[in-house]
C-alpha atoms as one frame of an Amber mdcrd trajectory, in Angstrom:
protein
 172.244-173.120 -72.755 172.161-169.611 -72.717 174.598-167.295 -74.156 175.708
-163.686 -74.131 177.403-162.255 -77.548 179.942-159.667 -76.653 181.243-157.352
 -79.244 183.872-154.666 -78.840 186.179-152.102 -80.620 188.087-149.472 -78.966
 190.725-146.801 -80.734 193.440-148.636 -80.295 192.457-151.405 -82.540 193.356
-151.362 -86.030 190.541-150.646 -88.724 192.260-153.153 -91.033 192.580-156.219
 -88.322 189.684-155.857 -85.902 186.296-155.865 -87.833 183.943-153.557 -86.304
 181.253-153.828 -83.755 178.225-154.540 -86.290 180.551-156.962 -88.736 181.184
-159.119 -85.431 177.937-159.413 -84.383 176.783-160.250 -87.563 179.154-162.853
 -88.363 178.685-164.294 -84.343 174.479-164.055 -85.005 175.370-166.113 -88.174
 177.699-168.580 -86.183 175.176-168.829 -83.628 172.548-169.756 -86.047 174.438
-172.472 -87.866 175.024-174.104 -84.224 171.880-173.780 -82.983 172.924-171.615
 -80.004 170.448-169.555 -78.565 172.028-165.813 -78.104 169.678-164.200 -74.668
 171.811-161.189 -74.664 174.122-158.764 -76.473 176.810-156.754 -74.878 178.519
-154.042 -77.068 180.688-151.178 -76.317 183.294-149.139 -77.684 186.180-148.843
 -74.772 189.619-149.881 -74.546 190.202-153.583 -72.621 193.533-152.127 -71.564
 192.890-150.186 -67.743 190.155-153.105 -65.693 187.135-151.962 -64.354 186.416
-149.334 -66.871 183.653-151.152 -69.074 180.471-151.516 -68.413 178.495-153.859
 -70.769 181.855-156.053 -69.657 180.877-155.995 -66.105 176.889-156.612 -66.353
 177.865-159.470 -68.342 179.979-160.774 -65.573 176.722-160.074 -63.589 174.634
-161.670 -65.800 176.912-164.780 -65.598 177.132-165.335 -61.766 173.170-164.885
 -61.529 172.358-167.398 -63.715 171.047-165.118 -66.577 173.234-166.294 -69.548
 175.915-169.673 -69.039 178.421-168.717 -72.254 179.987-166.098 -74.059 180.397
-165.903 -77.839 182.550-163.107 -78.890 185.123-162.843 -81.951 188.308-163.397
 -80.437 189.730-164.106 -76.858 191.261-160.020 -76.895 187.884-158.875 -77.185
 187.139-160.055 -73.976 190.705-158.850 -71.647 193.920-156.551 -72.958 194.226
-157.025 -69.079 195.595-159.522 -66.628 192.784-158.583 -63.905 190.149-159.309
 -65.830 192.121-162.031 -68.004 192.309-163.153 -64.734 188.442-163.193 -63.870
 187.554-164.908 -67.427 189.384-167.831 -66.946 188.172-168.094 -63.113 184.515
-168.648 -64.196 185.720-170.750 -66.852 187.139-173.386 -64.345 184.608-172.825
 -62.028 182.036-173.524 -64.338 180.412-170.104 -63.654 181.398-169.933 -68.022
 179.829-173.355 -69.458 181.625-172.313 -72.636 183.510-169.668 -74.339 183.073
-169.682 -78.371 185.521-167.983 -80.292 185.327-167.052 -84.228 188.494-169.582
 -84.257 187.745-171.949 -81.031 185.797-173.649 -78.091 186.838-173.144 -74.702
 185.680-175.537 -71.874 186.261-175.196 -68.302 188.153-178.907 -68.392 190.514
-177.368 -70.964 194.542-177.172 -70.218 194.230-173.308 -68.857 197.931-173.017
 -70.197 197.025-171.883 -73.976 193.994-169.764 -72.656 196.663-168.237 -70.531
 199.194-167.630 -73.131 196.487-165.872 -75.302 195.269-163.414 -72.888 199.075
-162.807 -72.020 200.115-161.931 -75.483 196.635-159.672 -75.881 197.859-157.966
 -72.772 201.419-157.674 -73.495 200.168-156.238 -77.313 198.483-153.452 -75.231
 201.150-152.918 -73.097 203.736-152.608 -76.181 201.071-150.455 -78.302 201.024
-147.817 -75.488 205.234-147.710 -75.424 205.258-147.567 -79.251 202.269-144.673
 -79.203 204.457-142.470 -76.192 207.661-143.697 -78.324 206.185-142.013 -81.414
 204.431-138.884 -79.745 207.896-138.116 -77.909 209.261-138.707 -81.668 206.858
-136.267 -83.346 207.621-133.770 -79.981 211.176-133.585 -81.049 210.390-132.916
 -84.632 208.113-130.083 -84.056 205.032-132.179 -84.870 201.582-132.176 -83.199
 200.979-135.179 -81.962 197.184-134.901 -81.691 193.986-134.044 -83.587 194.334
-131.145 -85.160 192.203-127.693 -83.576 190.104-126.275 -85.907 191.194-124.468
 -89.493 193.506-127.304 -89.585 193.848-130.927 -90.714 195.735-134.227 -90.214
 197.543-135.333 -93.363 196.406-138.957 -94.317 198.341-139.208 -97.354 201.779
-139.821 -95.637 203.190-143.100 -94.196 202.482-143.748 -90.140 205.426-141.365
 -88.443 205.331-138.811 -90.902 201.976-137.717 -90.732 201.903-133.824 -89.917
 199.213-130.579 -89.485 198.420-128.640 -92.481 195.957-125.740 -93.268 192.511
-127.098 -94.106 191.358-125.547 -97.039 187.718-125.553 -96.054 188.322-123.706
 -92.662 191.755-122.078 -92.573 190.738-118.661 -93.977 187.063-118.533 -92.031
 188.897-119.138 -88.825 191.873-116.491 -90.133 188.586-114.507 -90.232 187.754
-114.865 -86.884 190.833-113.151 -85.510 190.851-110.124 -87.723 187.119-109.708
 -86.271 188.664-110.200 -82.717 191.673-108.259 -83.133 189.585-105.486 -84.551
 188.300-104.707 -81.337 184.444-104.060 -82.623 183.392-107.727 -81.880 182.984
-109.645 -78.522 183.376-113.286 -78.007 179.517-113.713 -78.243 178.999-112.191
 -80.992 181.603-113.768 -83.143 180.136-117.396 -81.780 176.915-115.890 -83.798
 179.230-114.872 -86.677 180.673-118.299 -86.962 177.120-120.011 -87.148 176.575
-117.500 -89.850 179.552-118.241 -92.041 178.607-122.116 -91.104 182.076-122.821
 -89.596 181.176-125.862 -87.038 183.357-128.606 -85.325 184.013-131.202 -88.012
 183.047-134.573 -87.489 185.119-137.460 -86.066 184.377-141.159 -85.637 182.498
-140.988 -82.565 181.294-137.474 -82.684 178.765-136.019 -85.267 179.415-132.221
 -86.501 178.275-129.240 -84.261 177.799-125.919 -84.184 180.678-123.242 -82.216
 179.632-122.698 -78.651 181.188-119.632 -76.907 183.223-121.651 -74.826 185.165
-123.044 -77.811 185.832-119.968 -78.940 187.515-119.060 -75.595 189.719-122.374
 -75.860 190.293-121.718 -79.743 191.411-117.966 -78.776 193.557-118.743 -75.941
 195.282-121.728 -77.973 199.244-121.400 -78.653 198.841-123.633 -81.691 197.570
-120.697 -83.736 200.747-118.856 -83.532 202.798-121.828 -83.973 203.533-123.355
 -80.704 201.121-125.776 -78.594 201.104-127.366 -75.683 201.425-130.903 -74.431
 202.052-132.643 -71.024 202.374-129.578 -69.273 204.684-127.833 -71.327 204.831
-125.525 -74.581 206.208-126.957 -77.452 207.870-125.431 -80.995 205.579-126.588
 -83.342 206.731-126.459 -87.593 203.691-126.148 -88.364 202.385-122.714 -90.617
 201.352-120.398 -87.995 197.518-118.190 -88.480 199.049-115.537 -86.674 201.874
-113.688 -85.232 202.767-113.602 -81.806 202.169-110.341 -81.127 198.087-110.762
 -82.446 197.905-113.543 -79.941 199.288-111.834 -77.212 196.624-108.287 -77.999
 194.150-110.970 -78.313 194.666-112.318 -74.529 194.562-108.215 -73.426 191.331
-108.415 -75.187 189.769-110.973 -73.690 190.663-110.456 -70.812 189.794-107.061
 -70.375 186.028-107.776 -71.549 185.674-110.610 -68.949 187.094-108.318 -66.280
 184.656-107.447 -63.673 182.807-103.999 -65.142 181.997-100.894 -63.175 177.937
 -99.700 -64.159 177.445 -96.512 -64.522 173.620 -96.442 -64.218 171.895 -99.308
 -61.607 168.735-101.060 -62.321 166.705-103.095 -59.777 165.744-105.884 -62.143
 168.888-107.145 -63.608 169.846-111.089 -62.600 166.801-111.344 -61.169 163.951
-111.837 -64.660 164.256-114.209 -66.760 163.324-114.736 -70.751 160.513-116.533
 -70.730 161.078-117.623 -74.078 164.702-118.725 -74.024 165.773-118.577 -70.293
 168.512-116.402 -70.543 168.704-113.364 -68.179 166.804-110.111 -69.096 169.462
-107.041 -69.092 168.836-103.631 -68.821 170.194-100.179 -71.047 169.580 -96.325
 -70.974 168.810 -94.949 -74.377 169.227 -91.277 -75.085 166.894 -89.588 -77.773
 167.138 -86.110 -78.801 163.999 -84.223 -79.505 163.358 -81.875 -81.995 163.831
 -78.661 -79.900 167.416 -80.106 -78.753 166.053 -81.553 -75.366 167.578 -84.656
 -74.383 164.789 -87.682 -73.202 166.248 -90.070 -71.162 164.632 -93.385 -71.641
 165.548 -97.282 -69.689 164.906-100.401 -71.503 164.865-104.377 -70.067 165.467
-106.877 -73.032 166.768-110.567 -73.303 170.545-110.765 -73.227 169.813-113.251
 -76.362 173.015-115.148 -74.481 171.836-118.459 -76.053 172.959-118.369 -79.185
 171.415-121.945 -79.985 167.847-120.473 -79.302 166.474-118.072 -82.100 164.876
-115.848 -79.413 162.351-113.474 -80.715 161.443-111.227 -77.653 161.757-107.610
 -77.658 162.777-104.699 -75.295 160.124-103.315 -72.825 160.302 -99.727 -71.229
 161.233 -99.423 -67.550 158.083 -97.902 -66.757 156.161-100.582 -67.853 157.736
-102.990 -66.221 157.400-100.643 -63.145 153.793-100.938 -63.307 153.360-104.568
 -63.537 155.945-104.737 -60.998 153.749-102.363 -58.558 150.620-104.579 -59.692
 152.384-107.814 -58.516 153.711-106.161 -55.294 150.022-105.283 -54.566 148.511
-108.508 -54.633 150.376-109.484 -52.008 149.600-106.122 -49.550 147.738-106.136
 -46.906 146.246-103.705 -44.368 147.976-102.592 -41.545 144.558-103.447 -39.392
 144.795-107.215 -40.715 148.491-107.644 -39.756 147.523-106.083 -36.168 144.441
-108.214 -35.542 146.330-111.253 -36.938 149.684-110.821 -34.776 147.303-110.638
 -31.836 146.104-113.887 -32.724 148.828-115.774 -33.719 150.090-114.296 -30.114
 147.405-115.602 -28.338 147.393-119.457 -30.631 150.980-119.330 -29.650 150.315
-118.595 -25.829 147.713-121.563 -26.007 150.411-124.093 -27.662 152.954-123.400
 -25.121 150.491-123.831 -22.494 149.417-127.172 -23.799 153.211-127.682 -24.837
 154.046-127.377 -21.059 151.929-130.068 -19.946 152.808-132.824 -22.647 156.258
-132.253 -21.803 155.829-132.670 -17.969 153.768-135.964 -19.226 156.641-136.695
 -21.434 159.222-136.259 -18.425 157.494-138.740 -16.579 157.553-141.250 -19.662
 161.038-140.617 -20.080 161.730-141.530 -15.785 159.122-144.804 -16.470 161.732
-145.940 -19.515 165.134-145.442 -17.917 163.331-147.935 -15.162 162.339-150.391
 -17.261 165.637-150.086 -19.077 167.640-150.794 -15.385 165.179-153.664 -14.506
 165.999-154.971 -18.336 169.751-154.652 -16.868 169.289-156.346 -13.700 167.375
-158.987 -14.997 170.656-160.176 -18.030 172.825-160.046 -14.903 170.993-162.163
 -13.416 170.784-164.371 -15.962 166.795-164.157 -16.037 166.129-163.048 -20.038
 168.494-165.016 -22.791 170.576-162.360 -25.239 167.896-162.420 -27.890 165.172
-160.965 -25.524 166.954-158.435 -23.973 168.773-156.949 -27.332 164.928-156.971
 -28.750 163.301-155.169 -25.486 166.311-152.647 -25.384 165.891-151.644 -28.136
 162.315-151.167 -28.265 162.652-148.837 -24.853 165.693-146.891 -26.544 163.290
-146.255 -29.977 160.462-145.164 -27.495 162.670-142.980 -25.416 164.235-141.670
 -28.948 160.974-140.386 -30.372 159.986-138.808 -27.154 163.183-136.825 -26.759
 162.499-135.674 -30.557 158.938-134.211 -29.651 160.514-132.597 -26.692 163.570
-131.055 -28.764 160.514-130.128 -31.822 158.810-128.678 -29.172 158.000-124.526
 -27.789 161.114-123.681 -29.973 159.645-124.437 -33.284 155.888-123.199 -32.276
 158.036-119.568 -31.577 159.456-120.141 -35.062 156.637-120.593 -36.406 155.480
-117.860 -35.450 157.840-115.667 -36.091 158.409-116.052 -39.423 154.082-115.633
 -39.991 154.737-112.639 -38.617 157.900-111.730 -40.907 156.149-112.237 -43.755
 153.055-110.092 -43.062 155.180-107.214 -41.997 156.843-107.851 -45.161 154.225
-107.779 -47.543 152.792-104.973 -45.650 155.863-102.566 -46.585 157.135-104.065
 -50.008 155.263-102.188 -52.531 156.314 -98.906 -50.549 159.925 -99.539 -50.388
 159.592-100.508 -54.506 157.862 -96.907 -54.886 160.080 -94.783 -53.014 163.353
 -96.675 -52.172 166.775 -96.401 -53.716 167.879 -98.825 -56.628 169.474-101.425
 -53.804 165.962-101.472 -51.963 164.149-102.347 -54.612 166.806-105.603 -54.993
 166.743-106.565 -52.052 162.677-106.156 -51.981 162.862-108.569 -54.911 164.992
-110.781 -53.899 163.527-111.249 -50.469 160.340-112.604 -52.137 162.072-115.601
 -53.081 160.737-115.820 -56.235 161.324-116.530 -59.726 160.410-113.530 -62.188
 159.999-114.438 -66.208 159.311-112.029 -69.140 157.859-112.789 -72.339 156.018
-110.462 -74.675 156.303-108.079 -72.589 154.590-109.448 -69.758 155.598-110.236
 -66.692 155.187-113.128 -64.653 156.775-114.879 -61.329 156.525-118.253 -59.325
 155.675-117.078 -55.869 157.332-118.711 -53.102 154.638-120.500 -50.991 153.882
-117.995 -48.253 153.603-115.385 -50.834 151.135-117.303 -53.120 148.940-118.039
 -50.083 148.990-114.874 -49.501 148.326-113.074 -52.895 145.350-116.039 -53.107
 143.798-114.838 -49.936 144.401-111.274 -51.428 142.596-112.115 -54.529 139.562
-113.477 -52.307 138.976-110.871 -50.352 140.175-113.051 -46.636 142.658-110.704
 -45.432 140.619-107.517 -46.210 137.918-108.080 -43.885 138.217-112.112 -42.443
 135.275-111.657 -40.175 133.106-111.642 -43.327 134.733-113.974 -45.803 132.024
-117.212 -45.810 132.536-120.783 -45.573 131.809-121.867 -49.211 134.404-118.599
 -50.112 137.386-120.024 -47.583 136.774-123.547 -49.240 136.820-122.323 -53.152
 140.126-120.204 -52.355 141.306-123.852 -51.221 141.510-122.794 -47.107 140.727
-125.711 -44.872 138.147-125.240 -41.942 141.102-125.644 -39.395 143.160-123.317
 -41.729 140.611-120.985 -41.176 139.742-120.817 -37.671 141.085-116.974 -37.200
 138.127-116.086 -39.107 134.745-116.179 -38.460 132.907-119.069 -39.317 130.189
-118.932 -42.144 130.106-115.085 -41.728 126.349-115.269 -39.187 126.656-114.169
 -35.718 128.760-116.943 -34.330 131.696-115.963 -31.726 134.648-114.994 -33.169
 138.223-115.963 -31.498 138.805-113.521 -28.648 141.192-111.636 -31.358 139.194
-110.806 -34.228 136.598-109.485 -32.036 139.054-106.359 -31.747 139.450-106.087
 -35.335 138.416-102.840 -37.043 138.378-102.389 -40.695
């Protein structure tokens, strides 16, 4: 027989009268052993047995039982396994219908011919424990409300006392933390510091999250700063189910810091009003650390009193976990490769006119051959729907059982589905197609100009219209082009789309263009006919 060991421990348990996970399954591995019982599978998890459906190595090992996989369970005690009557209930169901071969216990055997009274009566008193433990725990909390006490884990620059009896424990200054936290708000209140940059002060000083008994220590993050700033506790009240509470603990600061703290805050996350505009903001990214690459004007006085005006683009160094090294970069550099970028993907006017006229003319052809596959597929669609009344006549007339006719029904209703599909995927998406071909080369034919001599927004909207993602790292730019863009800059790069009537077969297949791909230009460059099109080109 196989068995699966099952080993839990959840908060509510008692450090001093539930052993942990590792002690059980060592002491079940050693029963096991001195039995002879072969263990296939270990299920361990640290959840509460109290609310059903909420643990998961519970449930696989339910799984694992009606499939066959293991036959028994060994665990320490019957509570391990239900603080529940659902799943109380579902235990002792597999146990009489044999689904459980056997249940071993650090204390007992269970066997599904066994008086289901006692097993009853144990699961009972593990649920009604549960049930009790959460009255006594809202009976104490609402007792610890009353007194002034926190009821909770105390925030940070504070501790728990542990050397007072259950009931009296209370909050108290930590001695490690109170004063660097104390620090915090004087930085704050001071008005020279923003959120950010006190999350980087705090990994400075080395004031993390302390540890608990499922969580290791960590570093600040901004975001529990925000929460540690915006928390009542610190000024000696705190909240809990909904509603703000007197608290006797000793208060970090006055009510009047908290409140000028809150104005603070708030007023930096407030929506700000730029007084210069630069096209690339939100749109590069670091390409060391992935934050977003912000932008500044930087005023220099020369020697003779003149003013020089400069811009700079830099990381916004908004990850404070990364150590990002990258430095600024002038505007006008990153103009130029910019400009550079936009003119990989130009092309000439005389291209974009010869290849309209032939996309015009491919499209004319399609919908010409369109025309007649949909008359074809008309008359397919008239030949179904007769077949499909014949299938109709014949189950009146009792001449085809159930079977055949749901089978041949359907396989005219899939056939007449499909067709209808082509029909609907038809002229409309060939004029789509089109379309947005010819979109993109009008595009790429005006982008670089609107980025030379176009307001601010232009250039954004330039940008963003390329669909693209834009990274800088060392000072050099770089971007994923979206697809029709790539194609484009690659057929750029080639020479195709400068003159296509001379771009050779062994050049269309290195650049990774297909011969059907490529049937707008000439073929193999030697005095073959060109499509009726590209015999109008002029370069």
């Amino acid at each position: 027989m196989k068995y699966g060991l099952y080993a839990r421990k959840s908060s509510e348990d008692s450090g001093k009268q539930i052993q942990s996970i590792e002690d059980q399954m060592q002491t079940l591995k050693d029963k096991a052993e001195k039995d002879g019982l072969i263990i296939s599978k270990i299920y361990t998890e640290s959840r509460s047995a109290k609310t059903p459906g909420r643990r998961e190595q519970f449930n696989l090992m339910i799984e694992d039982l009606k499939t066959g996989k293991i036959q028994g369970i060994i665990c320490w005690t019957l509570d391990r396994l239900s603080r529940n009557p659902l799943e109380g209930g579902i235990i002792m169901q597999h146990l009489q219908d044999g689904t459980i071969h056997k249940i071993i216990t650090n204390q007992k055997i269970y066997f599904p011919g066994d008086n289901g009274l006692l097993m009853t009566i144990e699961l009972g008193m593990a649920t009604e424990y549960s049930r009790a433990l959460a009255e006594n725990t809202k009976r104490g909390q609402a007792f610890k409300l009353k007194k002034g006490s926190y009821p909770n884990k105390a925030p940070l620059g504070y501790m728990n006392t542990i050397d007072r009896i259950k009931g009296e424990k209370d909050v108290e200054p930590d001695p490690n933390s109170y004063n660097l936290v104390r620090g915090l708000w004087d930085l704050l209140l001071s008005g020279d510091y923003s959120v950010l940059q006190l999350t980087k002060k705090a990994h400075e000083i080395g004031l993390k999250i302390p540890a608990t008994r499922n969580k290791t220590e960590k570093k600040l993050s901004k975001g529990c700063l925000y929460k540690l700033f915006r928390n009542p506790f610190y000024y000696g009240e705190f909240q809990w189910s909904g509603q703000l509470h007197q608290g006797r603990h000793q208060a970090m600061i006055t009510r009047e810091e908290f409140d000028a703290a809150q104005e603070m805050i708030e007023g930096r996350d407030r929506p700000k009003t730029y007084k210069h505009k630069f096209a690339f903001t939100n749109l590069i990214y670091c390409g060391e650390c992935g934050a977003t690459i912000t932008a500044e004007h930087k005023n220099k006085v020369r020697k003779d009193g003149s003013i020089n005006y400069r811009s700079y683009y830099r990381c916004t160094h908004r990850k404070v976990e990364m150590d990002c090294s990258q430095i600024a970069i002038r505007a006008e550099k990153l103009d130029e490769q910019m400009l550079g970028l936009l003119g990989s993907i130009t092309v000439p006017t005389s291209f974009i006119q010869w290849a309209i006229k032939w996309l015009k003319e491919e499209n004319e052809d399609a919908i010409t051959k369109e025309k007649s596959v949909k008359e074809q597929q008309a008359k397919q669609l008239m030949k179904l729907d007769d077949q499909l009344k014949r299938l109709i006549d014949m189950k009146l007339e009792d001449l085809i059982d159930l079977e055949s006719y749901k089978s041949k029904k359907e396989s005219i209703m899939a056939e007449k589905r499909s067709i209808e599909k082509h029909i609907i995927l038809g002229t409309d998406s060939q004029d789509y197609r089109t379309d947005k071909v010819i979109e993109v080369l009008e595009f790429c034919k005006t982008v670089k100009d609107i980025f030379k001599n176009g307001s601010v927004d232009d250039k954004k909207l330039a940008l963003e219209a390329l669909g693209s993602r834009f990274f800088l790292k060392d000072q050099k730019l770089s971007v994923e082009l979206a697809i029709p863009f790539k194609l484009l800059q690659d057929g750029v790069n080639s020479g195709l789309v400068v003159d296509p009537r001379f771009a050779t077969l062994p050049t269309r297949i290195e650049t990774g263009f297909d011969v059907e791909t490529c049937t707008l230009i000439k073929n193999g460059g030697g005095g073959e006919e060109l499509p009726p099109a590209s015999k109008s080109f002029q370069q």
